[in-house]
N, C-alpha and C positions, 0 to 999 in steps of 0.2 A: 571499428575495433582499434585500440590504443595501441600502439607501436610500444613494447617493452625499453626499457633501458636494458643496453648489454651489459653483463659483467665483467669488470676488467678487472685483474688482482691489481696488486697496487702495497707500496711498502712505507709509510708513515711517518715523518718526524716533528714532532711540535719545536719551535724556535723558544729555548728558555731564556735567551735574549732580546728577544719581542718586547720591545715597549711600545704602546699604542698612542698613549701619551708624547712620546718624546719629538721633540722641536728639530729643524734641521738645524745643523748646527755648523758650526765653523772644520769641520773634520767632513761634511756631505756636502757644503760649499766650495770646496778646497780641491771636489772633483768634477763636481757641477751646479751651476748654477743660473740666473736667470739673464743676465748677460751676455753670457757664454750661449747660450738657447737662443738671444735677441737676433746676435751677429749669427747662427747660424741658419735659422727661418730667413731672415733677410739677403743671406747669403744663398742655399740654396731654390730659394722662391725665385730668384733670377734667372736660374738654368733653366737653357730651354729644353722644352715637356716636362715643367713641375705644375703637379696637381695635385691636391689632397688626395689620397687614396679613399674608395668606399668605404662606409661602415656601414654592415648590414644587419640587420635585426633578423632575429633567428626566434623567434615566438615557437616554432614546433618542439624547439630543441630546451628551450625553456619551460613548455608543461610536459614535457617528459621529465626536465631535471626537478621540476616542483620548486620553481623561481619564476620571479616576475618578470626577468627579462635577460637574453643575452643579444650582448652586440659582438660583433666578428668584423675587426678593422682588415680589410681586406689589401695587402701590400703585394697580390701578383703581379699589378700591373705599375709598379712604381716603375720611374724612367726606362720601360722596357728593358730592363733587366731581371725583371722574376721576385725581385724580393724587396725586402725594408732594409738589407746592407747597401743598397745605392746611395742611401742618404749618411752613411758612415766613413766607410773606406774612401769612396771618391771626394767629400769634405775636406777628410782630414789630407788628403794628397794636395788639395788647393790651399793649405792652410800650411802645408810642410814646405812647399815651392813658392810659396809667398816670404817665408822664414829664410829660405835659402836666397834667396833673387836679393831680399835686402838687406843682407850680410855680405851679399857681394855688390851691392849701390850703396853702401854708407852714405847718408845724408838726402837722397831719394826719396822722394813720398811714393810709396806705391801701397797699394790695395786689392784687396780680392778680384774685384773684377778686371784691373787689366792682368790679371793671371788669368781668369774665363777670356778674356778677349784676345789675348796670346800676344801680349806685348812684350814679351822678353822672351820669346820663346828660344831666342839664340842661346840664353843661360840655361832653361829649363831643358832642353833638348841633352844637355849632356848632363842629365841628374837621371838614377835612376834610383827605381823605386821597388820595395822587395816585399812577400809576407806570407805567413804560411796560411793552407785555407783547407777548412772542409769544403770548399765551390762556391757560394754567394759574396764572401767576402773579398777572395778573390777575384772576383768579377767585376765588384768593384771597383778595385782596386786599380784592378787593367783597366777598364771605363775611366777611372779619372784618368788615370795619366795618360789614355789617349788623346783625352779631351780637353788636359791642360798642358801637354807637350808633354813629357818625358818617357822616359823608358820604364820598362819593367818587368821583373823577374818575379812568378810563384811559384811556389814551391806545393806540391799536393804529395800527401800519405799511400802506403799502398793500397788502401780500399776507399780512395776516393774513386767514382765513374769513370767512365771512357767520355759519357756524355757532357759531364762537370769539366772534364778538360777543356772537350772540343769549346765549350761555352767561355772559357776564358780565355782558350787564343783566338777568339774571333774578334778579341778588343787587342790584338795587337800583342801581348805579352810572351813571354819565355815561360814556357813553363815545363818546372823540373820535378820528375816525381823523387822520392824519397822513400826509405824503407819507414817498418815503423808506425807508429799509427800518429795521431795531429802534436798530439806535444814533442813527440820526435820530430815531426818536421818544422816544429818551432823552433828548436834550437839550432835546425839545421840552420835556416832561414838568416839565423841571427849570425851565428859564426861565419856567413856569406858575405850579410852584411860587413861585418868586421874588416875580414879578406879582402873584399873589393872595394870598400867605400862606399856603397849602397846605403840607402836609408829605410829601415824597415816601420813601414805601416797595417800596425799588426791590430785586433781590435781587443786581444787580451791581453794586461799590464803584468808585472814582475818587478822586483828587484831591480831599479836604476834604468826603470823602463814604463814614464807613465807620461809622459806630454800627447804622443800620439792616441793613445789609444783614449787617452780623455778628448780628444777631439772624434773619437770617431763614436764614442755615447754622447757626445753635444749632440752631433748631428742625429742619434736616434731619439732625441728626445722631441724633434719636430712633427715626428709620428704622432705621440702623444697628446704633445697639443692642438693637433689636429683632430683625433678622435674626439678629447673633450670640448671641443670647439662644435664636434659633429653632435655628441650628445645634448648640447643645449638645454632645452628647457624639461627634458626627461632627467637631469639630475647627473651626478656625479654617477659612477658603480658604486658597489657599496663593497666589491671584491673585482680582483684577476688574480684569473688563472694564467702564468707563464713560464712560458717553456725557456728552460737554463741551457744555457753553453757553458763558455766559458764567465758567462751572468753580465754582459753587456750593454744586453735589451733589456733587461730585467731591470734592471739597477736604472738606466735612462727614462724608462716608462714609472717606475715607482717615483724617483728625484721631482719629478714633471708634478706627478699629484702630489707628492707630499711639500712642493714649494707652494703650489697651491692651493691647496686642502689644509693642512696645519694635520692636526691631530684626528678629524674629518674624516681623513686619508680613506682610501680602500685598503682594505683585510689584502694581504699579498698571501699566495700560494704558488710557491715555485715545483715545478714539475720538471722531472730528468730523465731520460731515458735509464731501464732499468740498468742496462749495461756500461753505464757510464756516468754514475750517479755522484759528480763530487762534489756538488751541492746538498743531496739530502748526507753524506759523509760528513761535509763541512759544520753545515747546523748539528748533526748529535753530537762532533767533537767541541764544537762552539769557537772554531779557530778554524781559518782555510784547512781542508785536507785533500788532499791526491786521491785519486786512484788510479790502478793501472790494470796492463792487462791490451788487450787489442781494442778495446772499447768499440765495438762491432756492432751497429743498429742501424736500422735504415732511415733512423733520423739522422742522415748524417752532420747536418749543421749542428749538430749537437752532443757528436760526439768526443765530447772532450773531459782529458782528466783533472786536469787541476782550473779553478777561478782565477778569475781577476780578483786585482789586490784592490783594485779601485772600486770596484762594483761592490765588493766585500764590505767598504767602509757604507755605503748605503744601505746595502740588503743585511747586514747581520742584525740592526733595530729594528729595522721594519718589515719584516717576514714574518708572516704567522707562521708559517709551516714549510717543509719541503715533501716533495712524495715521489715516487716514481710510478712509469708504467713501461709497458712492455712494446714488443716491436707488431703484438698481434694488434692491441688497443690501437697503435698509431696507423695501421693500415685500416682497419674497421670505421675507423674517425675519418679518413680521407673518402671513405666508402658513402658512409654518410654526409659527408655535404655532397660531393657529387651525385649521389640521388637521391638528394631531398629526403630521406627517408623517416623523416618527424614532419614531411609536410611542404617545410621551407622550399624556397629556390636554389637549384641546385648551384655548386660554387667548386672550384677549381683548389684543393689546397696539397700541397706537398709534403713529403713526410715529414718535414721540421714543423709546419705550421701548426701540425693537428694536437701536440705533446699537450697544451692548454684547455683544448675539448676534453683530451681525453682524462684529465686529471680532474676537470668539472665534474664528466659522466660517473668516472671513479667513486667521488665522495658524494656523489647526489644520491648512489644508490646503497650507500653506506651510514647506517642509522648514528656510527661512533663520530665518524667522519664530519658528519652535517653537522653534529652536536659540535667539535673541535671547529670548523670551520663559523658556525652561523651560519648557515644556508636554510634558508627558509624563502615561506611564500610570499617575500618583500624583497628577497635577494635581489640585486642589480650585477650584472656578471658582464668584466670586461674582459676579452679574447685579443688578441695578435693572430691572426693568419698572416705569418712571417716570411713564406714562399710560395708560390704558385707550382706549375709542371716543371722545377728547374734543370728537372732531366726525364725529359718526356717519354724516354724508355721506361724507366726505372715507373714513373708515374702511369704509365700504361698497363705494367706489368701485376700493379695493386689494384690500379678499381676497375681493370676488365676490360679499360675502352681507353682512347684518348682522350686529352685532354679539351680536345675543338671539339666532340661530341656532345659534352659535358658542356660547353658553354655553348652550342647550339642548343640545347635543350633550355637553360639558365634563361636565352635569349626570346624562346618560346613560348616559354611559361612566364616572362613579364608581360608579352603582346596576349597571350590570354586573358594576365590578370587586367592590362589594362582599357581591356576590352570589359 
């Protein structure tokens, strides 16, 4: 008997600024580009435990969606930290500490890795380093700058976890909660900066604040070209489904195909949680919009109200669509990879990762939808699994069990299949 697709409501925007045709241009170059991609694949391919992340093929979840194919790049286990912000936040810390060390060695050659090998650590040690976080970016963030000498101070909202705290002082950092929900603790974070001389490494841009956070989508675009690396001789996708924040990933995993693709590209669908949706806002007004409000969902890496300016200049041509879903869908979605329930082998995903599934399942089982999208039985569907159990209560308390149970089973069911 066929496993149903669930229903998940879901709130719809077509991009009237979508052009499919269009080139990247000197305005999407200006944020990222292939360069900027070279030095930071080379850069972080040196640290040590860097390894491509899986991509897993999900055949069950594809004849249920009525596609030919999804892949699910799996980033729980990126540098044991839980997510795909390792390759962001701690980048851009070694690329900020590199900037500071030879501003203060005028005439100096230095380079990235003797900042990995800690050859000035007598400078770096008194640099600190600051930024606001839903919990993964953060963790980053502590991560690098444990690991390239300096200090560091995060700043968490009030409904960030107890277990997302504990997760970022175990790399060393300060971390100070704040009222408010994540764009309040943005400002917080920055006026700190200010105050104390701090350096904030933040992964959303604004107003007179975009060096950093373009280095910390360089570094997510190494993701990217690893999956298409993984894809190989099965072909390009021909769509992704991704889950927006503050549009970071989104914009680095799009930049990544459309330098490489041209007009080729895959169909983009960004997905928001419903309660904090200011991407699909953004696209109906066809200019960044806000939203506000407590922006309360248990995708928490996602819960934010206003975009990046930078991500903005990528994603506002090349998005088909934005859409939201709900907090029920993203719990149902983690449900379902962790028990295989289309078939597949079971997988660990957190409630950021799943916003992407769940926006596929959305318009697969939506006759208006598939028509707006193009999904059919040729579709090629590319996915981000953005976080693993990054707070193993919280992920506990969704799919019923833990997270090692779930990959005891994952682990059982390849010794079956490859029996």
């Amino acid at each position: 008997m066929t496993t149903p697709l669930p229903h998940f409501p879901f709130e719809l925007a077509l991009n009237r600024r979508h052009d499919p045709a269009a080139v990247y241009g000197t305005e999407q170059a200006a944020v990222l580009d292939q360069a900027g991609y070279r030095l930071a694949r080379e850069t972080i391919s040196a640290w040590p435990g860097y390894a491509p992340t899986p991509l897993v093929a999900l055949p069950g979840v594809a004849a249920a969606a009525g596609v030919a194919s999804v892949h699910y790049k799996d980033e729980s286990g990126r540098f044991g930290l839980g997510s795909f912000k390792a390759l962001g936040g701690a980048y851009a810390v070694a690329r900020l500490l590199l900037a500071q060390v030879a501003a203060r060695l005028p005439g100096t050659q230095i380079e990235l890795p003797d900042i990995l090998a800690g050859r000035y650590r007598e400078i770096t040690s008194g640099i600190t380093v600051c930024c606001a976080t839903d919990g993964n970016h953060g963790r980053s963030v502590a991560w690098g700058a444990q690991t390239f000498g300096c200090a560091c101070v995060i700043f968490i909202h009030a409904t960030v976890s107890q277990g997302r705290q504990n997760a970022i002082e175990h790399f060393g950092a300060q971390v100070v909660r704040t009222d408010g929900n994540y764009d309040d603790s943005v400002r917080v974070a920055q006026e700190a900066a200010e105050r104390e001389v701090w350096f904030v490494v933040s992964d959303t841009s604004y107003e007179g604040y975009m060096d950093v956070p373009r280095d910390v989508m360089q570094g997510y675009t190494v993701m990217a070209a690893e999956a298409a690396e993984q894809l190989g001789a099965s072909g390009p996708p021909s769509h992704l489904f991704l889950q927006t924040g503050v549009g970071g990933m989104a914009a680095a995993v799009v930049a990544q195909f459309w330098q490489d693709l041209g007009a080729a590209r895959p169909a983009t669908v960004l997905v928001d949680p419903k309660d904090s949706a200011c991407w699909l806002e953004s696209i109906k007004a066809g200019r960044p919009t806000g939203v506000e409000g407590e922006l309360d969902t248990i995708m928490a890496g996602l819960a934010c109200g206003e975009i990046s300016l930078l991500a903005w200049a990528i994603l506002a041509p090349a998005t088909l669509a934005a859409m939201t879903v709900d907090d029920d869908a993203a719990a149902d979605c983690m449900r379902i990879l962790a028990d295989g329930r289309f078939g597949d082998p079971p997988l660990v995903a957190g409630e950021s990762a799943v916003a992407g599934l769940a926006g596929l399942l959305a318009a697969a089982g939506d006759a208006d939808a598939r028509r707006d999208f193009g999904l059919n039985a040729d579709s090629r569907i590319l996915l981000f699994g953005t976080e693993g159990d990054t707070d193993p209560e919280v992920y506990e308390a969704i799919v019923g069990r833990p997270a090692a149970s779930v990959r005891q089973s994952a682990q059982a069911a390849s010794v079956v299949g490859a029996a």
